[in-house]
C-alpha positions, 0 to 999 in steps of 0.5 A: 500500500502506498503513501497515498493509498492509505492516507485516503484510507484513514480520511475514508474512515474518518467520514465512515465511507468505504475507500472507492476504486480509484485510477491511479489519476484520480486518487491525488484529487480524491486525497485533496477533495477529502481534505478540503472537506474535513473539519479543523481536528487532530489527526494520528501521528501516522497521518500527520508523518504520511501526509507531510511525507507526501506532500514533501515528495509532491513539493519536490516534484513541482519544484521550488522557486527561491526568491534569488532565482527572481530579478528586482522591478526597475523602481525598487531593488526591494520589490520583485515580480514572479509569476507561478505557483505561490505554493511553491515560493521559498521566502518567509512568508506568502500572503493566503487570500482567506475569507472571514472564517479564516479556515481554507476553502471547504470546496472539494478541488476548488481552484481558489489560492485559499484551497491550494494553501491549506492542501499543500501545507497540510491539515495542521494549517487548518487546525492551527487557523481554528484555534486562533479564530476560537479565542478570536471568538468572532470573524475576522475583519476585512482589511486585517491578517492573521500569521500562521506556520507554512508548515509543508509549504517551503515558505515559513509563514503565511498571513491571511488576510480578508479583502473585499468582495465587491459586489456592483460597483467598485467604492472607495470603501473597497479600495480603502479595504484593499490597500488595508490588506496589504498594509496589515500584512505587512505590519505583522510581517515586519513584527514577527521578523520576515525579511521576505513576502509574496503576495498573491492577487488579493480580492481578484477573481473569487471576489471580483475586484477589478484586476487592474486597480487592485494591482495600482493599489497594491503596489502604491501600498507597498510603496507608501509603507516602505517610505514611511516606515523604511522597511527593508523587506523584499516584496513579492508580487506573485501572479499566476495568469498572464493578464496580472503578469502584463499589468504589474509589469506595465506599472512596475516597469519590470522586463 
């Protein structure tokens, strides 16, 4: 029995259900769809060894990008533009872009950024946000971060981070919330030591902020706080499609 074999056995048996007949193919997104769906909780030392073994190997396969294979934009040799698998990003810290539950999207395979975090890293990642949002005792607030381990995830950290959902037409309240997002993570990562950090597209996609002012606020964020706080932080603006690639290289006159 392989490592993957009988990690779906013990989540199978978690839920009461019989291991189904699986392809070789299938049985990597059944492993995800099981852990997407199952609830912050303890899980067996053989699990825990199983699943980081596995996800190590899985890592490996995808290969790492460290932050010395990517080149510094034109205006600042702090501030970096990659695109890619943030998953796969070895710096201090990725930013994950949460909802207010603050505990991974629960949608089986699901393609949102939120999913591919709390999978790769492993269920500890899950049962760590639960605990912090217990003694919260309430949502997490749009605009804010919270910082966990990375766990499985070649990075050290992530800080989630709730932004805005916009709904009709952009408001000055979402752009105010946006560019609080950026902000709160970067206040915690400077409080807890990150020399490094990647952000991902907050709020694009899943939550509809338009593409082309999220990455305008993102950027003149990041800048505003590091002239004002003369932070030395190396940034990371990590895209996965070709479109954000194009805007953030127009604005950040990247090559």
């Amino acid at each position: 029995m392989t490592k993957l074999d009988r990690l779906i056995e013990i989540l199978c048996a978690e839920r009461g259900e019989d291991v189904p007949v699986l392809s070789e193919k299938e049985k990597g997104r059944y492993f995800r769809a099981l852990v997407n769906v199952r609830m912050p909780k303890q899980a067996s030392e053989e699990f825990l060894r199983l699943q980081d073994e596995y996800l190590q190997e899985q890592l490996r396969i995808k290969g790492v990008i460290g932050i010395a294979e990517l080149s510094p934009v034109t205006i600042s040799p702090d501030i970096y533009l990659g695109q890619g698998d943030i998953t796969t990003l070895k710096c201090d810290g990725i930013v994950n872009a949460a909802n207010s539950q603050m505990l991974g999207c629960f949608h089986p395979n699901h393609g949102c950024i939120d999913n591919a975090i709390h999978t790769f890293a492993g269920v500890q990642l899950r049962q760590e946000c639960a605990e912090i949002m217990e003694a919260q005792g309430k949502p997490e607030p749009t605009g804010s971060a919270k910082i966990t381990r990375g766990y499985n995830l070649p990075c050290k950290y992530v800080l989630h981070t709730v932004g805005p959902i916009v709904y009709g037409g952009l408001t000055k309240k979402h752009e105010e919330q946006l560019a609080s997002c950026y902000r709160s993570c970067l206040e915690l990562a400077d409080a807890n030591g990150l020399q490094s950090i990647a952000f991902c597209c907050i709020s694009t996609g899943e939550f509809h902020f338009p593409n082309d002012r999220a990455a305008e606020i993102a950027i003149a964020t990041v800048g505003e706080y590091k002239q004002k706080t003369h932070s030395k932080i190396k940034v990371i603006f990590n895209v996965f499609k070709d479109y954000d690639y194009d805007i953030y290289a127009r604005l950040l006159g990247a090559n």
